[in-house]
Structures are given as structure tokens and as C-alpha cells.
VOPAGU-2260 file (C-alpha; in pm, 1 decimal, decimal comma):
REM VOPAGU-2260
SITE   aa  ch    i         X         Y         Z
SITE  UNK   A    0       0,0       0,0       0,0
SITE  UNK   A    1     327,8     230,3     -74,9
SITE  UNK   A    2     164,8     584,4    -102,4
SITE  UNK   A    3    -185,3     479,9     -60,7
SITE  UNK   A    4    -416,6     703,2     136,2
SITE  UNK   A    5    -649,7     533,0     372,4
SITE  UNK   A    6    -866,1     658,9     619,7
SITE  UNK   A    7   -1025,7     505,2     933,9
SITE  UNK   A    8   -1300,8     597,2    1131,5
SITE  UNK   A    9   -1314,0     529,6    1531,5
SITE  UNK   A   10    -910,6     520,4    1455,9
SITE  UNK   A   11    -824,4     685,9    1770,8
SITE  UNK   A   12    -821,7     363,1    1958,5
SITE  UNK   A   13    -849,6     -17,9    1989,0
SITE  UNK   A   14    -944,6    -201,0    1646,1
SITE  UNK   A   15    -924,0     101,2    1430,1
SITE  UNK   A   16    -623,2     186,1    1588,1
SITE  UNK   A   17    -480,9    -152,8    1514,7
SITE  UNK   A   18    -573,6     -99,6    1169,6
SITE  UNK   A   19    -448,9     254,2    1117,5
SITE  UNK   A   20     -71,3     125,8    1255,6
SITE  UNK   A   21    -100,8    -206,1    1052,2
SITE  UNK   A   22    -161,0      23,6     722,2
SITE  UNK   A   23      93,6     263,8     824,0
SITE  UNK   A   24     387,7     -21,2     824,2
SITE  UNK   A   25     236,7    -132,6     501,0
SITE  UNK   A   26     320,2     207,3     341,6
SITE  UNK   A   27      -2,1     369,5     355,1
SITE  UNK   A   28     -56,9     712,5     466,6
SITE  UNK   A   29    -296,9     749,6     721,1
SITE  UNK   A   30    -583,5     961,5     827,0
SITE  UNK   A   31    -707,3     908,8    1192,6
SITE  UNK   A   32   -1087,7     979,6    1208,6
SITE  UNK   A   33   -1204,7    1011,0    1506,2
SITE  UNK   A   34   -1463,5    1209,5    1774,4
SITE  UNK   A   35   -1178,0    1210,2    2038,9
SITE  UNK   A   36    -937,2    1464,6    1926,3
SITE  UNK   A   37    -699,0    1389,7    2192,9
SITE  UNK   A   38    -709,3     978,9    2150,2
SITE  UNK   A   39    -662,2    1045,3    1767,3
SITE  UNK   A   40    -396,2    1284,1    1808,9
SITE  UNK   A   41    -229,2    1042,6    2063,6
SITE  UNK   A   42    -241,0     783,6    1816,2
SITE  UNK   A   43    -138,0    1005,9    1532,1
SITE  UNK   A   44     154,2    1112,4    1769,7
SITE  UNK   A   45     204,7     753,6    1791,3
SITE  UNK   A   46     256,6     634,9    1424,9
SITE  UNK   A   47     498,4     945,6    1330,0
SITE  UNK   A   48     748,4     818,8    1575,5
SITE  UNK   A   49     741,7     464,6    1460,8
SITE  UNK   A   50     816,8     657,9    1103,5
SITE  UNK   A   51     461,1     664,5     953,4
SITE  UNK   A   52     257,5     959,4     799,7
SITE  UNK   A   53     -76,9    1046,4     993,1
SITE  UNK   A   54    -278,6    1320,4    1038,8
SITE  UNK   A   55    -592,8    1341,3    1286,2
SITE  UNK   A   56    -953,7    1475,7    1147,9
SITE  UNK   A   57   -1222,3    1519,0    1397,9
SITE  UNK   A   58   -1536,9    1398,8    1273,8
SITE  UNK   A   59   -1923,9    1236,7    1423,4
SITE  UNK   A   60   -2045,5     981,3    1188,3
SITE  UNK   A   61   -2389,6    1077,1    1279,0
SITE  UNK   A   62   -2308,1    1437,4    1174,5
SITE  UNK   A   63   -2306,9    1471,3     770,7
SITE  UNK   A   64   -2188,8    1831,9     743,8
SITE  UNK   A   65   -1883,1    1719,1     988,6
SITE  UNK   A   66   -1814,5    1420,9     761,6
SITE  UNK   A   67   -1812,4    1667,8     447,7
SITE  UNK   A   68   -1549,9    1923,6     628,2
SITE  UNK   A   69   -1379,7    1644,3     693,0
SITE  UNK   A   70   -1370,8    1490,6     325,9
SITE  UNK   A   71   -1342,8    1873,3     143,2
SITE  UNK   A   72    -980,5    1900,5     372,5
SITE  UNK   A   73    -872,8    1626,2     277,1
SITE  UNK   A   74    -922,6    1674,3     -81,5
SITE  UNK   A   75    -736,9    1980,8     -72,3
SITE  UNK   A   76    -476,2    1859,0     178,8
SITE  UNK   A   77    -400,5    1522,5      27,7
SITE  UNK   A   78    -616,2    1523,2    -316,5
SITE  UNK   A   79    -757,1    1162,6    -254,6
SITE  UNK   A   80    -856,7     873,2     -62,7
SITE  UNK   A   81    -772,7     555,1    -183,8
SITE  UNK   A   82    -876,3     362,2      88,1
SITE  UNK   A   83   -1202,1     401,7     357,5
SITE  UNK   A   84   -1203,5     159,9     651,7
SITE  UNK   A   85   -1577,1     196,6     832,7
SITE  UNK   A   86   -1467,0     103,6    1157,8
SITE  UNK   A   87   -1670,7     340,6    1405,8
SITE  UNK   A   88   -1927,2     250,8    1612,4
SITE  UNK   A   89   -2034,9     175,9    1957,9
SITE  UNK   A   90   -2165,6    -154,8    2209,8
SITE  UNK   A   91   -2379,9     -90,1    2488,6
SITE  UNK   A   92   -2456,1    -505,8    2578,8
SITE  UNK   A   93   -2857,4    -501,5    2726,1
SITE  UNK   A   94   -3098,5    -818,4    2717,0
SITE  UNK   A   95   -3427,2    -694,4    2462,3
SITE  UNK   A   96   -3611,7    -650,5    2800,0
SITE  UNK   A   97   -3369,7    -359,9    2880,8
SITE  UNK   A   98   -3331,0    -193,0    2596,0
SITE  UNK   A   99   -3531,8     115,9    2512,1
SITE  UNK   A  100   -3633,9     356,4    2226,8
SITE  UNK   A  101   -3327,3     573,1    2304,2
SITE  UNK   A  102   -3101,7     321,4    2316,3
SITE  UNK   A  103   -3178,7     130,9    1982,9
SITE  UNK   A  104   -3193,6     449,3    1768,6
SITE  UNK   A  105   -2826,4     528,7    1986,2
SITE  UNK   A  106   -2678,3     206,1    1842,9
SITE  UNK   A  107   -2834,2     193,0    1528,2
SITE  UNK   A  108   -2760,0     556,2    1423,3
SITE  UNK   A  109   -2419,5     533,7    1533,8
SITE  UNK   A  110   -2359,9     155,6    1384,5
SITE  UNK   A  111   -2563,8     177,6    1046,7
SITE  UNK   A  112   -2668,9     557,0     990,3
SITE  UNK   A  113   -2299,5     629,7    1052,0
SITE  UNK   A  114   -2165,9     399,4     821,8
SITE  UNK   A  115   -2399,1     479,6     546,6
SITE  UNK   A  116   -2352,0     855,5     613,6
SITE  UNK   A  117   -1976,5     753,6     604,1
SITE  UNK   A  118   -1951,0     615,5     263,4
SITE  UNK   A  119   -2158,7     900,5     141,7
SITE  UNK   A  120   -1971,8    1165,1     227,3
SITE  UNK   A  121   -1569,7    1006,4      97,0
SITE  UNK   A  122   -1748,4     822,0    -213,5
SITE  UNK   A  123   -1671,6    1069,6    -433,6
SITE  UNK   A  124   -1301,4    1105,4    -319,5
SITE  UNK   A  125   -1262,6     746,9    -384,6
SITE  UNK   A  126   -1386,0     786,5    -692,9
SITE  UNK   A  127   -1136,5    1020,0    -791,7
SITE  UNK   A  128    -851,3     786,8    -679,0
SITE  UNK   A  129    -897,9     518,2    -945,3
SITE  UNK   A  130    -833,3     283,8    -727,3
SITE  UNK   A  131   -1143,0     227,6    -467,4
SITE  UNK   A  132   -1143,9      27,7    -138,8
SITE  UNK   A  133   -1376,5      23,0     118,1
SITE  UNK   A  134   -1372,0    -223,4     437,3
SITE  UNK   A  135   -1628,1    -238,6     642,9
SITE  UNK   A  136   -1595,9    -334,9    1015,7
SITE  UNK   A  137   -1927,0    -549,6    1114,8
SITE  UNK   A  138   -1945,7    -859,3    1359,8
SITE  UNK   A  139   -2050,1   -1148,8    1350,4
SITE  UNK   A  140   -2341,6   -1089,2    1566,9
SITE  UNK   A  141   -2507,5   -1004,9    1245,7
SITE  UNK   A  142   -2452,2   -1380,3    1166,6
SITE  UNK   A  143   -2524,9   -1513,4    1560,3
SITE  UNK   A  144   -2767,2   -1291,1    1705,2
SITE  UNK   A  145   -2522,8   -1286,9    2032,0
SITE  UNK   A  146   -2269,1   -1023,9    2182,0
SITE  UNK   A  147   -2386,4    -755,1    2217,2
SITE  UNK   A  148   -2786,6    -702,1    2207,8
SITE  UNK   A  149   -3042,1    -705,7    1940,9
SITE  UNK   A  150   -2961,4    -341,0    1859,3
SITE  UNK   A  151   -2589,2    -422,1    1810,8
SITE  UNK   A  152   -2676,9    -734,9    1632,8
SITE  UNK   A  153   -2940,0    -555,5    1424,3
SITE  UNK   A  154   -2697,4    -252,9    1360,5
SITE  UNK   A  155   -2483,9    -499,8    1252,0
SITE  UNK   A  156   -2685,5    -720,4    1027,8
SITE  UNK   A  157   -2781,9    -356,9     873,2
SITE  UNK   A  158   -2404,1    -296,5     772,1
SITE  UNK   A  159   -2335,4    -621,4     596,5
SITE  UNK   A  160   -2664,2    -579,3     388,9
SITE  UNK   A  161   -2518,4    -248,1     324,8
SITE  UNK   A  162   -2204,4    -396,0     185,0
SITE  UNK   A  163   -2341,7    -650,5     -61,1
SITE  UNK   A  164   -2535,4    -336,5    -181,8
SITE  UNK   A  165   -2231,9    -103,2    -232,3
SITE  UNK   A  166   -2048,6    -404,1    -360,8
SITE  UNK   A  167   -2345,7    -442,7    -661,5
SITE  UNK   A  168   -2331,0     -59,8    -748,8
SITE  UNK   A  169   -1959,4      39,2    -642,7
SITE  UNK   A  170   -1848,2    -278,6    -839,8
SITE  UNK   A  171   -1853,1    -150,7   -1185,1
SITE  UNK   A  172   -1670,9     168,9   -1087,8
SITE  UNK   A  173   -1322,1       6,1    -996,1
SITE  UNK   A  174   -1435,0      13,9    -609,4
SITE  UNK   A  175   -1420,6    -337,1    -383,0
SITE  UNK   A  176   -1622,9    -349,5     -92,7
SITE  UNK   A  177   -1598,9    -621,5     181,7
SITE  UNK   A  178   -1709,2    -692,9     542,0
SITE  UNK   A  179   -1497,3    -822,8     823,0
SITE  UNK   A  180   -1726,6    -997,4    1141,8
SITE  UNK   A  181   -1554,4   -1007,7    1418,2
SITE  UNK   A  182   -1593,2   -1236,7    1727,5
SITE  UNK   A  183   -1453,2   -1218,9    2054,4
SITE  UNK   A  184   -1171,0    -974,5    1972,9
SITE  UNK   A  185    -941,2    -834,0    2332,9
SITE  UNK   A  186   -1121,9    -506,4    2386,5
SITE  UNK   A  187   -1203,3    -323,2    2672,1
SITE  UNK   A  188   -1533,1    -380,1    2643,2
SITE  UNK   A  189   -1469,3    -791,4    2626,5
SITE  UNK   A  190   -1261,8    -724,7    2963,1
SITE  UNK   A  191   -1577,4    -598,7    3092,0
SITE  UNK   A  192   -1829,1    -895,5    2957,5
SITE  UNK   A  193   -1559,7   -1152,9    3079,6
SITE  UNK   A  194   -1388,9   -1042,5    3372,4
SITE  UNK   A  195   -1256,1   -1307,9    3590,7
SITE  UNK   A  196   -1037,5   -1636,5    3511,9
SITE  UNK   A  197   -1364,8   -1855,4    3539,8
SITE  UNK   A  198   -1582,7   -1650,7    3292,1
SITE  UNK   A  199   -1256,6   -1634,9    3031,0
SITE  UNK   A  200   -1189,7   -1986,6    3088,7
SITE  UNK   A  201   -1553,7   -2106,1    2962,6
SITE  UNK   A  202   -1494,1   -1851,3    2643,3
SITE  UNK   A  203   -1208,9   -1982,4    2578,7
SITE  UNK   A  204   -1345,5   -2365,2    2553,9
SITE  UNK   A  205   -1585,7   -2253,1    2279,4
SITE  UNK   A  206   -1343,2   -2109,1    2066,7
SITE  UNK   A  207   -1176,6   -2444,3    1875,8
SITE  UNK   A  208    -820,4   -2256,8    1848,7
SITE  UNK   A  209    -862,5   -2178,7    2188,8
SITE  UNK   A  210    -720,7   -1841,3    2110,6
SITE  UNK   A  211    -873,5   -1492,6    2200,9
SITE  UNK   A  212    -823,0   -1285,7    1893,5
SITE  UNK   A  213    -636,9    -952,5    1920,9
SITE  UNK   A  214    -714,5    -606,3    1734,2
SITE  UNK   A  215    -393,5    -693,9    1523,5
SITE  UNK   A  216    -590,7    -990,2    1366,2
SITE  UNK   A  217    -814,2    -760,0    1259,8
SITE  UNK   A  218    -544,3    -520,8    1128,4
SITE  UNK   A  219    -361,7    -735,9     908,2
SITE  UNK   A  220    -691,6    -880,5     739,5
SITE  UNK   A  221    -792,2    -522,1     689,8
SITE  UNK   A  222    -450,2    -438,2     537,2
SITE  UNK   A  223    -530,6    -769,1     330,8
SITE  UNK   A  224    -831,9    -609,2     183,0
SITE  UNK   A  225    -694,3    -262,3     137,8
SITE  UNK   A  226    -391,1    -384,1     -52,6
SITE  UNK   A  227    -391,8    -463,4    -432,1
SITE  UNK   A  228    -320,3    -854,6    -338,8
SITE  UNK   A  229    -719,9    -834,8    -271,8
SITE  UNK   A  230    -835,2    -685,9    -628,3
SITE  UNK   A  231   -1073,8    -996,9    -670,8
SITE  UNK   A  232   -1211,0   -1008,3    -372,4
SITE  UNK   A  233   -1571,5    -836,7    -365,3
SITE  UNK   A  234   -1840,2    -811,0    -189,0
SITE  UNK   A  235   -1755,7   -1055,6      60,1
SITE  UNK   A  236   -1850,4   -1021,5     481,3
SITE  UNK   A  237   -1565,4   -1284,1     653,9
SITE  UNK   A  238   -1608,7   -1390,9     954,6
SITE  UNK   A  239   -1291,2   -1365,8    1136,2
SITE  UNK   A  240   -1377,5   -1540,1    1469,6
SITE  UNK   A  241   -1105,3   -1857,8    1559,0
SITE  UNK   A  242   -1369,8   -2115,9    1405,5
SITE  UNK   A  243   -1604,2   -2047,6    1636,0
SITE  UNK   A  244   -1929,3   -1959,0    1504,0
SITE  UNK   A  245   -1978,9   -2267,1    1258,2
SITE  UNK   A  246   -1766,2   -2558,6    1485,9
């Protein structure tokens, strides 16, 4: 990815972090975009000293005119974006009996609207860099219906339908789109769903690697898709989850 540009949302921290550094040491100039301006510069901070080029752009996915500020500076900063890696989004883990009005339309316009309102607003930059790759980051919750709540799984299921969309229309133009689902990934938030040795131990025996996978694992698939070794790969939502889900 020598030279590419790639942007990630939520890039200020865990998973999109991962994926920002990952890209970096692949070449790729990267844009950290993020609603914490002091994790993203931290993180931007971060990646110059290990060599890399990043810069930090403050943006809300649920906020379309920030978005757009966001994609006309770059344009006139950089002149392109080659790469856009949906990663942003939020897990707030309730049972259905807990969950209410505020809280689904909190995940959901964070999770789906964002993404949507996302892609729309960098499209046309991509377009411009003849060269077009989007990766979105789902889960596979959309696949289980467990992790984090209907709303996350729902928000969830919502993004991959939104990828084998883009992929149909974004196809002919030179753009690949593809999904990754995550399971059980070392977060902060998994810390807090499994937080003693008792509760990890009993995750661990459903995973058939018996392996916990780390943001990294999500990085270097990312990179995968992101990188010209992936130009037939379309449209595609892979479940990156130890060989759990389907054992």
C-alpha cells in the first residue's frame, strides 16, 4: 500500500487503531478519524514516531456536514482517498427486556446511519482515486444474534446488507467493498463482559483454536483487503472469529 491514502473511522483507539498502525507499516498514509481529538492525536503522535505519515480529522459519523469538512480538507490537503475503513461505532450489551427507544436508535444511528452517512460523504473522493477500497468493520453478531444485544446485532446485520449493496453498485466503478465480522476480539469492552479467570476460561473452551483474537488480527486482514493482493475479492462479509461460530 506504498503511497496509498487510507482513512479510518473510530481510529483513535483499539481495532481502528490496530488498523491505522497495521496500514501505516504497510506504506499507507494514514488519516485518523475520530470524535476524540486527543485519543486520535495520541495515536497520530504515535505512528509518526514509529516513522509513519498520519494526520488526525475530527469527525461524528452521525453528523453529515462534519463528515463533508472532513472529506473537502482532505481533498485539498491530500487530493484523494484511496482507501475508507468503516470502523466506528459503539456496544452498549442489554438483554431486549432492557433496551429502550433511546437506546436502539443510539446504536443503530451510530452503527448503520454512521456507516452509510460515512460512505456518502468520501465516495466521491474514492472515486477520484482510481483505485477504490472500502472495508467495512461489522461482527458477527449479524450472523449469531449474540454479543452484544439485538440493537448491536441488528446494527450490525444492517451494515453487511449495506455492503453486498455497495459491492453491486460500487463494483462496476473500480471500487471493492468487503465486510470483516468479528468475534470475541481483546477489547475493553470484552474485559468488561468476561472479567474473571472462570468466565474467560468457559470462552475460551468454545473457541476451537482456543485463542482470544487480538485487534492486530483484525489489522492485518484489513490491510489484506486494502492492498492490491485483494483486487478480486468483492463483496464478501468474513467472519474472522477462531472457528467459532460454525464448529
Amino acid at each position: 500500500m506504498k503511497d496509498r491514502i487510507a482513512l479510518v473511522t473510530g481510529g483513535a483507539m483499539g481495532i481502528g487503531k490496530a488498523i491505522a498502525i497495521d496500514m501505516c507499516k504497510e506504506g499507507a498514509k494514514v488519516i485518523i478519524a475520530d470524535i476524540s481529538k486527543e485519543a486520535g492525536q495520541k495515536t497520530v503522535d504515535e505512528i509518526k514516531k514509529m516513522g509513519g505519515t498520519a494526520l488526525f480529522k475530527q469527525i461524528n459519523v452521525v453528523d453529515y456536514e462534519s463528515l463533508n469538512i472532513a472529506a473537502d480538507e482532505i481533498s485539498k490537503e491530500l487530493g484523494k482517498i484511496d482507501i475508507l475503513v468503516v470502523n466506528a461505532g459503539i456496544s452498549i450489551k442489554k438483554s431486549f427486556e432492557e433496551i429502550d427507544e433511546a437506546l436502539w436508535d443510539k446504536v443503530l444511528d451510530i452503527n448503520l446511519k454512521g456507516s452509510f452517512l460515512t460512505v456518502k460523504a468520501f465516495l466521491n473522493h474514492i472515486k477520484e482515486s482510481k483505485y477504490g477500497k472500502i472495508v467495512v468493520i461489522s461482527s458477527g453478531s449479524a450472523l449469531t444474534g449474540t454479543g452484544g444485544g439485538i440493537h448491536y446485532a441488528a446494527s450490525k446485520a444492517g451494515q453487511n446488507a449495506m455492503v453486498l449493496n455497495l459491492a453491486k453498485e460500487l463494483g462496476p466503478k473500480g471500487i471493492n467493498v468487503n465486510a470483516i465480522a468479528p468475534r470475541v476480539i481483546q477489547t475493553d469492552i470484552l474485559d468488561h463482559l468476561y472479567p474473571d479467570e472462570q468466565s474467560r476460561k468457559e470462552l475460551l473452551n468454545k473457541i476451537p483454536i482456543r485463542k482470544i483474537g487480538q485487534p492486530e488480527d483484525i489489522a492485518y486482514l484489513a490491510s489484506f483487503l486494502a492492498s492490491d493482493k485483494s483486487k478480486y475479492l468483492h463483496g464478501q462479509i468474513i467472519l474472522l472469529d477462531g472457528g467459532r461460530t460454525h464448529q
